[in-house]
C-alpha positions in Angstrom: 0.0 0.0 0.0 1.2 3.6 -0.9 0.8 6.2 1.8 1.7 9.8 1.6 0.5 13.3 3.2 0.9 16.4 3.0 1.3 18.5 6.2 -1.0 21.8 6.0 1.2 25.2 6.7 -2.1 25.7 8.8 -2.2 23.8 12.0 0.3 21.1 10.3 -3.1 18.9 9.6 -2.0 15.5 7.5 -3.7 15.5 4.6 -3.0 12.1 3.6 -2.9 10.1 0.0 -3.3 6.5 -0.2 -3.5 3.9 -2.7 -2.8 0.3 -3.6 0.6 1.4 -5.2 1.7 4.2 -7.6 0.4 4.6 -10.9 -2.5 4.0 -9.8 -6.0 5.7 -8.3 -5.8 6.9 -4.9 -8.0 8.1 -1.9 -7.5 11.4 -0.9 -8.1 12.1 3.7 -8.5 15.6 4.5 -6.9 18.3 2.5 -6.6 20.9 5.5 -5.7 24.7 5.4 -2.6 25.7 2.8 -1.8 29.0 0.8 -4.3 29.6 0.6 -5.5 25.8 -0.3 -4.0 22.8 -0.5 -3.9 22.3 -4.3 -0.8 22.7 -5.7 1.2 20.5 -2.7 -1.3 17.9 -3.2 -1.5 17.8 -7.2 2.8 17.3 -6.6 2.4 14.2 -4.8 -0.2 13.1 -7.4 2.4 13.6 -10.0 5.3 11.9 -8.3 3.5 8.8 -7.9 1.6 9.2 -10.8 -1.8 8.9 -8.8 -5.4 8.8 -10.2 -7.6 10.5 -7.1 -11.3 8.8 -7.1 -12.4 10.3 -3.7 -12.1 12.6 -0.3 -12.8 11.4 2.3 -13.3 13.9 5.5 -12.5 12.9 9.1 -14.7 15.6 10.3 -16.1 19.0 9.9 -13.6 21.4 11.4 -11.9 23.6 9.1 -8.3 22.5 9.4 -9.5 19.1 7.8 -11.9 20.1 5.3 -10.4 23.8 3.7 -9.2 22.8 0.5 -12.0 20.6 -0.5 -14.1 22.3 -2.3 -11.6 24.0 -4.4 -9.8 20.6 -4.9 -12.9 18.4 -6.1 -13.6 21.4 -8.7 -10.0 20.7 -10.1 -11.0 17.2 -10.1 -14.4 16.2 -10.0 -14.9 13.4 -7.1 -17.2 12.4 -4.5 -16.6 13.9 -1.0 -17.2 11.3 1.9 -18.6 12.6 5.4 -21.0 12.1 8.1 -24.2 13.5 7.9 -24.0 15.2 11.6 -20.8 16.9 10.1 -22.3 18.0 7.0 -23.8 20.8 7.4 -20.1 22.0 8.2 -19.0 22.0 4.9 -21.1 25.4 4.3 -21.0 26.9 8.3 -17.9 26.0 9.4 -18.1 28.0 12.5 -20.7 25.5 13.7 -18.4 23.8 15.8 -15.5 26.9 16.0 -15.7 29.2 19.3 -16.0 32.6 18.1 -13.2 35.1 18.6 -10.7 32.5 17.6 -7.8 31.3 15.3 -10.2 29.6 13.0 -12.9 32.5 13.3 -9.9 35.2 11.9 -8.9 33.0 9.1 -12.4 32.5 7.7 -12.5 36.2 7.7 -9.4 36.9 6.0 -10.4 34.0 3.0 -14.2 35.3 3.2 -16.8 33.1 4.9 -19.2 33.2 1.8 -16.3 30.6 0.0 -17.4 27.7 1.7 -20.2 25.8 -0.4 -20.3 22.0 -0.5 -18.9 20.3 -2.9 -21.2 18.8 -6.0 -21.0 15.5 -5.0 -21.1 14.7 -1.5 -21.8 11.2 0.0 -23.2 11.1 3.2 -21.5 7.6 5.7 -22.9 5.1 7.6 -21.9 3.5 10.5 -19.7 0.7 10.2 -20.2 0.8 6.8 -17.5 -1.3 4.4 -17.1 0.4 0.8 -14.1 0.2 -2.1 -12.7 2.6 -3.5 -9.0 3.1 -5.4 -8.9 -1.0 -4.9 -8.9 -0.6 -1.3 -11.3 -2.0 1.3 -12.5 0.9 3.4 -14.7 0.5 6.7 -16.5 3.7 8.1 -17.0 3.5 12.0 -18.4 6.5 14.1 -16.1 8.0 16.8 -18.0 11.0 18.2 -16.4 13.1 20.6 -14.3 15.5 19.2 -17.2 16.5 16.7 -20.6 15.2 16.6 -20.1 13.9 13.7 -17.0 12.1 13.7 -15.5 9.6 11.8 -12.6 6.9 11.6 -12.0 4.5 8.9 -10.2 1.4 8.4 -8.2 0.7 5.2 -7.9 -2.9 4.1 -7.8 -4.0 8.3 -4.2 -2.6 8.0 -4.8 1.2 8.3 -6.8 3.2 10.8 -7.3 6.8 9.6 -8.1 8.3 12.7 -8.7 11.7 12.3 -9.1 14.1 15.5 -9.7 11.1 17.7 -6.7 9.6 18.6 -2.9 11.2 18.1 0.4 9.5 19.3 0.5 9.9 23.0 -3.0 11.7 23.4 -6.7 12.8 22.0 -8.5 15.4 20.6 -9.7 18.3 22.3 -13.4 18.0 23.3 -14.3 21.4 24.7 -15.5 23.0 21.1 -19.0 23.5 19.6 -20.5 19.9 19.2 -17.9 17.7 20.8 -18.3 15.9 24.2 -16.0 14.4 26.9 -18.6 11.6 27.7 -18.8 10.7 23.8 -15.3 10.6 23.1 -14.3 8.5 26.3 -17.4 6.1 24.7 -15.8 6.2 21.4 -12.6 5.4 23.3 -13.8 2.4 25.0 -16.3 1.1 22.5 -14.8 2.2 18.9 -10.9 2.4 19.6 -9.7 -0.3 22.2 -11.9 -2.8 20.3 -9.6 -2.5 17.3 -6.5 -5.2 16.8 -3.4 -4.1 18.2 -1.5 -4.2 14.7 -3.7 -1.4 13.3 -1.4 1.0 11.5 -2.7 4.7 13.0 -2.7 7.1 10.4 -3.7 10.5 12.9 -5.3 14.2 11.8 -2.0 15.1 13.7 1.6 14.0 13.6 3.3 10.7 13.3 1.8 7.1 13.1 1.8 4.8 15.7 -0.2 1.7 16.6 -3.5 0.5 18.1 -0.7 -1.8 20.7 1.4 1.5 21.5 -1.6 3.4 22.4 -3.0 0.6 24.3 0.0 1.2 26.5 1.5 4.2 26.2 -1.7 6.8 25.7 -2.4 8.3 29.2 -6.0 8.8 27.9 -6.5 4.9 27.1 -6.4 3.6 30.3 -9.1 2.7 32.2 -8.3 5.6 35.2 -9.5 8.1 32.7 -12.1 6.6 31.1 -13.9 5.2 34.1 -13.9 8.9 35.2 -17.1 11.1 35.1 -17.1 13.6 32.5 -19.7 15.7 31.3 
């Protein structure tokens, strides 16, 4: 399996490229927040291993994940895979941004009336199995950090995980839509319920393992999640 990214200058999300091997079609996770899109870093990696992209598919609906899609599936048409909590993200991003923030300055400085769904969006199910680029996809709801999110396996190899779990921690679940109970759910439930020798493909730096996490991530072990949270 080929696996590449492409770190946004914007919060350094992965956007991340996957395929059966070059030459050809590919799966495209994410294309987050570049200058101003994502475009011409992504259409570079296309080139060097002379992929064919067939699809996005989005983690969830916060803006550092989702930026460049609209302007990428107009430079090639393809489907755009999300939940349907999450959706209505696409067009009002600020639905689960605090105001005042980061996130809130840059939608002014690129113009809030840009964001329009793409044509073709394709709402998930849960635990859902779907091909696409020759690759075996699986699409299991993680809510928590949004409503709305989503993680997928990838030929029971690959776990894209989005915002839910990072090497060493999780994502945040104080913003508009997210929830500490649903993430430590998702935890328990979703995440430790997944083999050890899942490849973890995060929103967020490196890779690391289902196993290491199991371990090593504070937040996996049962003295946080037995915890009351709100």
């Amino acid at each position: 399996m080929l696996i590449d990214r492409v770190i946004a200058a914007y919060f350094e999300t992965n956007c991340w490229i996957i395929a059966p091997s070059s030459g050809q079609e590919c799966v495209i996770v994410d294309p987050g927040i570049g200058k101003p899109d994502l475009i011409k870093e992504i259409k570079e990696k296309l080139d060097h291993h002379n992929l064919k992209p067939v699809a996005v598919l989005i983690t969830h609906g916060h803006l550092d994940h989702f930026f460049s899609v609209l302007p990428l599936t107009k430079s090639i048409p393809m489907r755009t895979y999300i939940t349907g909590e999450d959706r209505f993200l696409l067009s009002n991003p600020m639905g689960a941004l605090d105001s005042g923030g980061v996130s809130e300055q840059l939608l002014r400085a690129f113009g809030t009336d840009k964001f329009k769904e793409p044509s073709e969006v394709v709402e998930l199910e849960d635990f859902s199995d779907f091909e696409l680029a020759g690759l075996k996809f699986e699409s299991i709801f993680a809510p928590g950090h949004t409503k709305g999110s989503v993680v997928f396996t990838v030929n029971n190899e690959q776990l894209l995980s989005g915002d839910v779990l990072f090497a060493g921690s999780i994502g945040r679940t104080d913003l508009p839509t997210g929830s500490a109970q649903d993430m430590k759910k998702t935890l328990k439930d979703r995440i430790l319920t997944l083999p050890d020798e899942l490849n973890v493909l995060p929103g967020h730096g490196g890779q690391t393992t289902i196993g290491t996490e199991r371990v090593r991530n504070p937040y996996l072990q049962s003295d946080f999640l037995d915890q009351m949270g709100r």
